[in-house]
N, C-alpha and C positions, 0 to 999 in steps of 0.2 A: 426064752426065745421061741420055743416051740409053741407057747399059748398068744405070744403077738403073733405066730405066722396063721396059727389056727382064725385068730381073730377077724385078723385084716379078709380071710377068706371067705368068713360069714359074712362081714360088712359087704364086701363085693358081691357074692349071690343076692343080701339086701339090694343093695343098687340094681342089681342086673333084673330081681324080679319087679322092680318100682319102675325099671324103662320099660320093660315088656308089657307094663299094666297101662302107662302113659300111651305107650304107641298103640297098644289094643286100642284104648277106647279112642286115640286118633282115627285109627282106620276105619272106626265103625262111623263114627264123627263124617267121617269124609265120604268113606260108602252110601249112609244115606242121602246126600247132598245130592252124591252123584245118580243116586236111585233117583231119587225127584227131578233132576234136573234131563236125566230120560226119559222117563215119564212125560215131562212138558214137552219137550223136543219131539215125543214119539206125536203126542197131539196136536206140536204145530206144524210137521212133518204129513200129516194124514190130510193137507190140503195139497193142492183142490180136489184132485179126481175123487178120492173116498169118501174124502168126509160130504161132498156134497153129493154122492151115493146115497151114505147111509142117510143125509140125511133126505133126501127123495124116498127112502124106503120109508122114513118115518112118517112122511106126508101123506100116503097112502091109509091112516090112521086117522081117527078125530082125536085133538089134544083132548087129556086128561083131566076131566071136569074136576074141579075139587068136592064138590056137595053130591057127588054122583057117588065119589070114592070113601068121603067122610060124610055123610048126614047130618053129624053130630055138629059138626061146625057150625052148620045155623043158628045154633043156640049158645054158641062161644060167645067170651067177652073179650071185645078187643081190645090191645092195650098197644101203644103208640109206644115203638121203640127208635124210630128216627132213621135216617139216613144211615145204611149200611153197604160193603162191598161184598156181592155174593159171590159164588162160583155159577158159574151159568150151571150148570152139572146139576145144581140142588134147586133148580126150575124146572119144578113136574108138571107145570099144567095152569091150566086159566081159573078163575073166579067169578068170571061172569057168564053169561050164555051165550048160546049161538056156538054152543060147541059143533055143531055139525058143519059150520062153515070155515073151521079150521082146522087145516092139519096138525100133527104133532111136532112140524116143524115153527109152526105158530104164526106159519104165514094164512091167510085166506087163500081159501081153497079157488081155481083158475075162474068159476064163475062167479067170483063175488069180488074181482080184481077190477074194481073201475080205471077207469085215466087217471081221476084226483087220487090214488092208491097209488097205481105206477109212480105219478111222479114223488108223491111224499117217500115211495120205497128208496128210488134213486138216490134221493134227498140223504136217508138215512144211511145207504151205504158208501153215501162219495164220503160225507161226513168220519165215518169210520175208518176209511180211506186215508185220509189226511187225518187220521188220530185226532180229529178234534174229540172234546170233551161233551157227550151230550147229556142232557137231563137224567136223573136218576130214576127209574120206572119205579113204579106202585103195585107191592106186589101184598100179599098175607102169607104168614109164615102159618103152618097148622101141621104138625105130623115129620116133624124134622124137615120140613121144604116148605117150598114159596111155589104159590100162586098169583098168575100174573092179573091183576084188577085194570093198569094200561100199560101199554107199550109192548104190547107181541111181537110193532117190528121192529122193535130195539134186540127184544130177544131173539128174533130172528137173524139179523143182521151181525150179529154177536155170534150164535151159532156157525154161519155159514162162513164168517171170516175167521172161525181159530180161535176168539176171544175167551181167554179164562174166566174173566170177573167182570163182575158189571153193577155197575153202581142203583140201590136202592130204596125207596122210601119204604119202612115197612110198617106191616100193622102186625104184632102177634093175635093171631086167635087162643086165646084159654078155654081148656076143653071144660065143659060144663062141672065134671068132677075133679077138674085140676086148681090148681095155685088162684083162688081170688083173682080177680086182675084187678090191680091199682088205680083201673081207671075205665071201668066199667059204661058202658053206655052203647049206644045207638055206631055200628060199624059205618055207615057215610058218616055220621057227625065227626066223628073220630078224623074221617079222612077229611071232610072239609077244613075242620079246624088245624089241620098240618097243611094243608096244602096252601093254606091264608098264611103261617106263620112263615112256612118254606119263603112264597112269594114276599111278604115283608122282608124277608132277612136278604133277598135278592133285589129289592127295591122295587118290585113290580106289584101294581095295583089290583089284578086279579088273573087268573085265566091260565093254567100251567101247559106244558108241551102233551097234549093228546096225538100221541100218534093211530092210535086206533080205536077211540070213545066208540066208531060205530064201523060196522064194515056197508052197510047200507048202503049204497052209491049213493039215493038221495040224502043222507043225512052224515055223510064224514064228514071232518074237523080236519083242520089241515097240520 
């Protein structure tokens, strides 16, 4: 009698330590949820007044050239990864020049803001506004982040509303002494030939959403 009472005793502490192990890793299960889910909330909480602070403070900045910060990327082989969803968070900087005519908020700087700008900005934020779905911007990933090739005011506009993610066509750059790239060649070819397949598979004949090919007054795309 005494080694079934002993028994049933040990089974019990087994159970008792198998729920305590179950509900541990519940709690941690559900802690981190609730970590991330602060986290988001902290950042969608930090509109308007703040977050369009800090980002004014940023603007004060020229955005972050990429060939300025990597050199080495000139000589990278691009390789065509397709259509991705980024975090805005992991968009350091432009790919093209004319860095001095934009802040780091990735808008163009007050004198390079023609009327065709104002309105296309508008454009892009009512859009945003009413959650429509706009075109995925073109960006080069090189150095664990993306450079933006077009759409600053996508990214801008994504910035200034809260936006976590934002849809992307991407190019990887491979650094000269890294992994081969599988598809080696000329960085526009690369891009033209995604931006023809993109436009097939959308049924349009050529010509993708430029929201900021040029900041030039005479020479914007709309």
């Amino acid at each position: 009698m005494t080694d079934d009472r002993e028994e049933t005793t040990s089974l019990a502490g087994r159970v008792g330590d198998l729920v305590e192990g179950v509900v541990g890793v519940g709690v941690d299960v559900v802690g981190g949820a609730v970590g991330a889910a602060r986290t988001a909330a902290h950042r969608w909480d930090e509109r308007p007044g703040a977050r369009v602070r800090r980002l004014r403070r940023l603007a004060r900045q020229p955005v972050p050239y990429l060939y300025d910060l990597h050199p080495d990327a000139r000589r990278a082989n691009p390789r065509e990864l397709g259509i991705k969803t980024l975090d805005v968070d992991l968009v350091a900087g432009t790919a093209v020049g004319g860095v001095t005519q934009r802040g780091s908020d990735f808008l163009p700087l007050k004198p390079f803001r023609s009327l065709n700008w104002q309105g296309r900005w508008q454009r892009i934020r009512a859009a945003i506004d009413r959650l429509a779905v706009l075109p995925p911007i073109d960006v080069v990933r090189y150095a664990d982040r993306y450079w933006v090739l077009d759409g600053h005011n996508r990214v801008a506009a994504a910035l200034y509303a809260g936006q976590v993610q934002i849809d992307a066509n991407v190019v990887e750059l491979v650094p000269p002494d890294g992994v081969p790239s599988e598809r080696p060649g000329d960085l526009a070819a690369v891009l033209t030939e995604s931006r023809a397949l993109r436009n097939a598979g959308e049924g349009r004949a050529g010509g993708t959403f430029r929201d900021d090919a040029s900041i030039d007054p005479s020479a914007e795309s709309s």
